[in-house]
N, C-alpha and C positions, 0 to 999 in steps of 0.2 A: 212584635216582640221588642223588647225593651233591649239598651245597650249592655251588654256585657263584657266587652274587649276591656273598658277601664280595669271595673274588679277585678278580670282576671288576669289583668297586669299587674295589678296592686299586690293581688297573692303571692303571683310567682317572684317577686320583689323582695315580701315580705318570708317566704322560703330559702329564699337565697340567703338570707341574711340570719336566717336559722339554722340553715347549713354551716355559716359562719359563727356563732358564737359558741352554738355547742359543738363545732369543730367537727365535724360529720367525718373527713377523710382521720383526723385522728384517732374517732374512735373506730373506725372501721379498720384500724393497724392496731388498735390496741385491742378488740376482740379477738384479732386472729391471735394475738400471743395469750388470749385468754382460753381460749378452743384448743388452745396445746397444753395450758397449766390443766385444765379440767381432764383433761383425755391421758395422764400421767397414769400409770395405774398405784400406785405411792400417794396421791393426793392426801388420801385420806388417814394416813401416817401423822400427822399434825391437823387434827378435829376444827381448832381454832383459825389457820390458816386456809384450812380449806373453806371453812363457813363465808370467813373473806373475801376467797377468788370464786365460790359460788356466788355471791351475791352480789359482786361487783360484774359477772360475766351475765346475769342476769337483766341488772340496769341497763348496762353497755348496749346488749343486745336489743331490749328493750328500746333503745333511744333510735338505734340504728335501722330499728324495722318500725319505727316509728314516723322518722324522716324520708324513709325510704316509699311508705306508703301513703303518705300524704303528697308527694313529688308525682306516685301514678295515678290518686285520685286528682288532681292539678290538670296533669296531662291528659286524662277524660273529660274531664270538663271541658276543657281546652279545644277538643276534639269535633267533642258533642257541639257545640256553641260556634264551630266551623261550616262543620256539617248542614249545619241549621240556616246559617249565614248563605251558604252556595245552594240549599234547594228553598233555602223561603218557608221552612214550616217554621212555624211559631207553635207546634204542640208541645215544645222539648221547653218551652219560657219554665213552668213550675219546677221541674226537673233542674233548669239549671238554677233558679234560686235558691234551692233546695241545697243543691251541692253548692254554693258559693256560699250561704249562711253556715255552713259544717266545717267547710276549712275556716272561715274567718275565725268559728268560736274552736279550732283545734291550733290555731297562729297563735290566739291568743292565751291560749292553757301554756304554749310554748315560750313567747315574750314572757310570761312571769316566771318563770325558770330563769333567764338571762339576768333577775334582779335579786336573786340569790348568791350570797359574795362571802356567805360564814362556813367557815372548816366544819361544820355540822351541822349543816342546816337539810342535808338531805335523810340526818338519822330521825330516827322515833324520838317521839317527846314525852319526859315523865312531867304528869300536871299535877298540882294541888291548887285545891282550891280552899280558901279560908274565907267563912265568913266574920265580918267586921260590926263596927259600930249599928244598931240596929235593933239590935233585943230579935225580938222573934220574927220580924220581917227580915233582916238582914239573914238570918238561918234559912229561912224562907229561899231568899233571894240566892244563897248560896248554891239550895239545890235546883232551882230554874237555870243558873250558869251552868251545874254538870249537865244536865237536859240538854242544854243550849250545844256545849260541845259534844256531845254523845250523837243528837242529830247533826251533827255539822259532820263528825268523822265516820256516822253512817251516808251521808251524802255521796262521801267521795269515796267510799268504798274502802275507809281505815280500820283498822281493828282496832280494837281496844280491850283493859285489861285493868279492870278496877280490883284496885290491889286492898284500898282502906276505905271506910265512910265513916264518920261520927255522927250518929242523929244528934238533932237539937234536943232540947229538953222541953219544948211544945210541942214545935213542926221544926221541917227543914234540914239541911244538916248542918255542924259546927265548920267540916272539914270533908274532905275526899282526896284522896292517890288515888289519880288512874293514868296508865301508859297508851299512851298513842300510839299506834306499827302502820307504819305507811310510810312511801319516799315523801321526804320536805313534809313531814311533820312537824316536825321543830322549825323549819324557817317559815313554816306558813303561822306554826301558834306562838311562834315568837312575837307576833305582832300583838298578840292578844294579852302579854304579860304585863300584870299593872292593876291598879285600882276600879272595879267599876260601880258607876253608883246606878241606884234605882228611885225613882220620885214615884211614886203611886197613890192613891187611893187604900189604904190599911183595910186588907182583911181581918187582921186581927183585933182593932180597933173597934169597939162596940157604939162609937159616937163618926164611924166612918171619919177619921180626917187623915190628912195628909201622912205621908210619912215616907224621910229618906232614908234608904239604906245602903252598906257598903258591902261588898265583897271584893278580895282579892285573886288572882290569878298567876302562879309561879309556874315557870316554862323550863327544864333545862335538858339539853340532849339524854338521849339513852343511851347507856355504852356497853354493851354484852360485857366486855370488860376492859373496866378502869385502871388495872395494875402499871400501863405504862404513865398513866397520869396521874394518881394518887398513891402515896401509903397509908394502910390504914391499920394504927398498931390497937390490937385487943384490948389494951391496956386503957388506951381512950373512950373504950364503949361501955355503957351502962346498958345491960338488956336485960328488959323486965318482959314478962311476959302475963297476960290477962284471957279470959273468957271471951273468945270474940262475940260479937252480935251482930245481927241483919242477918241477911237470906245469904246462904254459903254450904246447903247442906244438912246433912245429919250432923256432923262433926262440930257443929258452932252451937255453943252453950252446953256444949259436954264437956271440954278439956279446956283447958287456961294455951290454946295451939296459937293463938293471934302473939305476933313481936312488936315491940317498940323497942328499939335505938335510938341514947342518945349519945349522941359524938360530943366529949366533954371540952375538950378546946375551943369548937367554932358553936356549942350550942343547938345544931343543928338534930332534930329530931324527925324522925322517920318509924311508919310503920305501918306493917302486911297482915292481912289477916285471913285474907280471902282461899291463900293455899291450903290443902289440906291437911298437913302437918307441921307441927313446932321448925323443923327442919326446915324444910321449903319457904316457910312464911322469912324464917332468917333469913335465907339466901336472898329470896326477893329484897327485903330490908337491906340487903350490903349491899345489893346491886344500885337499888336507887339513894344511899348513901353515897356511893362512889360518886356516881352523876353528880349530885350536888355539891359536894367538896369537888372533885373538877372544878364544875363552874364558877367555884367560890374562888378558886385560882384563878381561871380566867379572869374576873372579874379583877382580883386583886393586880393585876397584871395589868388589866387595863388600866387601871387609877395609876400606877406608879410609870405607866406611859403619860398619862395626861396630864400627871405631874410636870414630868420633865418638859414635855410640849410646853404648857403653858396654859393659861384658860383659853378656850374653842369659843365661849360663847352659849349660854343656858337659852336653850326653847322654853320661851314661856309659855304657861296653861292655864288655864281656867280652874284652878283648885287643883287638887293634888289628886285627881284622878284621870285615868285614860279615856273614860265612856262616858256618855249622861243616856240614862235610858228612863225617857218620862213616860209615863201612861197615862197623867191626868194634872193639870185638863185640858190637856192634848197629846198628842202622840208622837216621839219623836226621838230618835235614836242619833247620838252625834257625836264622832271622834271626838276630841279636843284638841289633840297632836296634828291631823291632818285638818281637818272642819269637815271629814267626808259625811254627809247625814242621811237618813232615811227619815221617812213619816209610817213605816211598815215595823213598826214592833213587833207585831205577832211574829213575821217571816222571820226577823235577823232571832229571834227568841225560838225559833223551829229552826236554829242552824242554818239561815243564809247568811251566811260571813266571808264568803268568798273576799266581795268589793270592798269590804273594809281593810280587809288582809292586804289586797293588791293594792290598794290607794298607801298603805302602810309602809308596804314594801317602795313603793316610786317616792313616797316623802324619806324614806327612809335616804335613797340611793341620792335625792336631789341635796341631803345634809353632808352625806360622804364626798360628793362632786364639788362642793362649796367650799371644803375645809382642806 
């Protein structure tokens, strides 16, 4: 039987120091004050705050029986791998590879958490997606990216909630809203926001040649509600309302029920189609409106910090997109911002995006550590 004292030194190492960032004894003080807000019998006197201390006592709990239960499968192992040691059997060798490949790749789900640093990077993410330059391959390409995240956020077991789609006017679509619902949805698809291109072979093409396309990818948190961070006066909104179209039902190509919002100040245009009523499709529309203007604050926030700072220094790119995704004539998937690359198109195009994310997030943290 092969050595296993290192690894499972290495783990119990790499636990500790999981215990340490995400502060195990803290939140283990801060659930108990959570298991008294929940057990008030008044809780639910204020809907909004309770939604908040449910879902926060939820995470909490979560993380705590999460650290908690990786620390007793450690100490089996540990045990097993003793055991094994003092009577000489080596039938337990698969068994413990087995558990030492399960905590490694459960360390590791945990270290990406540690490299999450944004005040909302653990909420839902509202995505649009825009196709760009491209004519009918770029529409194309538009909806191979919602694919792309739809299996990515069935992988990990995220919900989602496709609010809008635009067909193309051949194939594809022009645009799509859809919301993300999962923890670190937003800091994981934060990575993903930006330009991506496509080099392929033209389906549409009748002399097969070449052809590059663009699509884009906007990421910004979900906020059940933005009233402490936005105003949003009536007065600024233009809402039209239209026939929706696509699959949504009886209800879609009977009534004009689909919203569009546009916010006349910032330009910013938003819209739902997919609820069932005029009503509903609104609300959903002010919700992901809020989101947006949010972030448009942030943003604007952040530029009149970076003012005063100073210039930090531009990461240079290879064109003004985040991705190169070639298909011919050869295969090849490749950050820009990181150089993280694949030769698996197919996979990263079936929602494996994990490694790109994570490579994102460590380039990410090595720029903040820098400046």
């Amino acid at each position: 039987m092969r050595e296993f004292g290192e690894d499972l030194s290495s783990l119990r190492k790499r636990l500790s120091e999981a215990e340490v960032y995400l502060d195990l004894a803290g939140r283990h003080a801060r659930l108990a004050e959570l298991e008294a807000e929940v057990s008030r019998p008044d809780l639910w006197d204020d809907a909004e705050r309770a939604r908040g201390i449910t879902t926060e006592y939820g995470r909490v709990g979560d993380d705590v029986r999460t650290l908690e239960q990786l620390g007793q499968r450690l100490a089996d192992a540990e045990t097993l791998y003793e055991l094994a040691l003092e009577e000489e059997d080596e039938s337990v060798a698969a068994e413990l590879e087995e558990a030492v490949a399960a905590l490694g790749k459960a360390l590791d789900d945990l270290e990406l958490r540690s490299l999450f640093s944004g005040e909302h990077d653990e909420r839902d993410a509202v995505c649009e997606i825009h196709a760009g330059e491209g004519g009918t391959d770029a529409q194309d390409w538009a909806q191979m990216l919602l694919r792309m995240y739809l299996r990515w956020a069935e992988r990990r077991e995220f919900d989602v909630e496709i609010d809008e789609v635009t067909e193309g006017q051949e194939a594809g679509i022009l645009s799509s809203t859809f919301i993300v619902h999962g923890r670190y949805a937003y800091g994981l698809l934060s990575a993903e926001r930006g330009v991506h291109r496509l080099y392929r072979i033209s389906p549409f093409d009748a002399q097969s040649r070449r052809q590059t396309s663009y699509a884009a990818l906007e990421v910004v948190p979900f906020l059940e509600d933005a009233s402490n961070e936005v105003e949003i006066d009536e007065k600024d909104l233009r809402v039209d309302t239209y026939r929706s179209s696509g699959a949504g039902g009886q209800h879609v190509n009977v009534t004009d029920s689909a919203v569009r919002i546009t916010h006349l100040p910032s330009g910013i245009v938003v819209s739902c189609q997919n609820e069932r009523s005029q009503f509903q499709n609104k609300a959903k529309a002010m919700q992901i409106l809020a989101a947006k203007l949010a972030e448009l604050q942030r943003e604007q926030r952040r530029a009149e910090l970076a003012a005063i700072s100073g210039p930090q220094g531009q990461v240079s790119r290879a064109g003004s997109f985040i991705r190169g995704y070639v298909m011919a004539p050869y295969q090849k998937v490749k950050d820009e911002r990181t150089g993280h690359e694949t030769g698996n198109v197919d996979s990263v195009l079936d929602g494996d995006l994990d490694e790109f994310m994570e490579s994102y997030l460590r380039w990410q943290r090595a720029r903040q550590d820098r400046q």
